[in-house]
Steps between C-alpha positions, in 0.01 A plus 500: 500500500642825400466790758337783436709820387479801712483826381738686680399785699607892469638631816764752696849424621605596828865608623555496841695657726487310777296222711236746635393608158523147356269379795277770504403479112531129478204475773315774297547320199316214720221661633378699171612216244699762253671362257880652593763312468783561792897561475689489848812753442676501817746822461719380810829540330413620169278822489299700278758262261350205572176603381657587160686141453142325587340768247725453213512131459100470590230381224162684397295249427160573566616755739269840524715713716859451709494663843788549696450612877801575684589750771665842480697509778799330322527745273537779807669283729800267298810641341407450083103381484420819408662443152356134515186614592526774166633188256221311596266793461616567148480123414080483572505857322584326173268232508255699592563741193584161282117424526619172603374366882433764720779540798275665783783613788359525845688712741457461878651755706639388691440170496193273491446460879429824496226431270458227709431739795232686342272261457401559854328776704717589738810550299575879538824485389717274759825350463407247266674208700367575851180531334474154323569355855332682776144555232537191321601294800832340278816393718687688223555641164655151362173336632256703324666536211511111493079455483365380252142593622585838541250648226236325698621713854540842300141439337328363750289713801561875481808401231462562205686608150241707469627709795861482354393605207353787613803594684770478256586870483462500103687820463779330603555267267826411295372361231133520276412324262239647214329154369261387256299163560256325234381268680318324183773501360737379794722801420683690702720820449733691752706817492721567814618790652722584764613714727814517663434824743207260652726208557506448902173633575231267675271357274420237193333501138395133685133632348583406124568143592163438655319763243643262204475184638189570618352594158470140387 
């Protein structure tokens, strides 16, 4: 008996940071069933240059859109990410301007347990760390960061990504993107822009992830 040939399905590509991004969207991905397809970049090591290495050797097929999330604070904080940070900037400029797969680059500043942090209520701007623990009742950073139900505890109660995403501090933000989607047509087009003046202010274009992903 011959088995039956799937069609294979459209869907997004992922590039994460770290483990509390990779847990927190692989959980979303199983509570609302999208169809995203995940990429676990750990940039322990390798930077903003990691990222590129995965980016250049990675296929398209049936991809709609490329994000990459990472945090800003590398670029402020480490001798020579800033120029990383730029190459890899330039590289998801081309494709984008190619009209091949759209690379959508999410900037959290200044990182995404930050993000993380204002999911809740009470967050008023607290040391991130001493947050997580004495609000989120953790034993430490390492041990939140490890959960891989942590997109159920940040959306769960009074949590919620709605709250974060009201929060963000728009204005802020390092990088926009001005995007196009037909959704008929599963097309998707993205122009980025950037600003360097902004880079190491609080905040996140987090928003266009959910806005696009969302749309299908």
């Amino acid at each position: 008996m011959s088995r039956e040939t799937r069609k294979a399905k459209k869907h997004f590509k992922v590039f994460c940071e770290g483990d509390t991004e990779y847990n927190y969207i692989d959980e979303m991905k199983r509570q609302h069933k999208f169809s995203i397809s995940l990429k676990h970049v750990n940039m322990k090591g390798g930077g903003y240059s990691n990222f590129l290495d995965y980016l250049s050797t990675d296929g398209n097929t049936n991809c709609l859109a490329k994000f990459i999330i990472i945090d800003g604070d590398r670029a402020v904080n480490v001798k020579g990410e800033k120029e990383n940070l730029r190459t890899l900037l330039e590289y998801c400029n081309i494709q984008n301007k190619s009209g091949r797969i759209p690379h959508i680059v999410i900037v959290n500043y200044p990182d995404f347990e930050y993000i993380a942090c204002l999911h809740t209520p009470n967050y008023k701007g607290q040391n991130v760390s001493q947050y997580i623990v004495n609000e989120m009742r953790y034993k430490n950073i390492d041990e939140f960061k490890a959960d891989k139900k942590v997109y159920k505890l940040l959306n769960s109660g009074r949590n919620s990504k709605e709250l974060m995403l009201k929060s963000l501090h728009r204005e802020n933000c390092f990088i926009t993107h001005d995007y196009t989607i037909k959704k008929s047509y599963y097309e998707i087009s993205a122009n980025m822009i950037w600003n360097w003046e902004k880079l190491g202010r609080k905040g996140s274009n987090i928003d266009e992830f959910f806005e696009i992903i969302m749309s299908f």
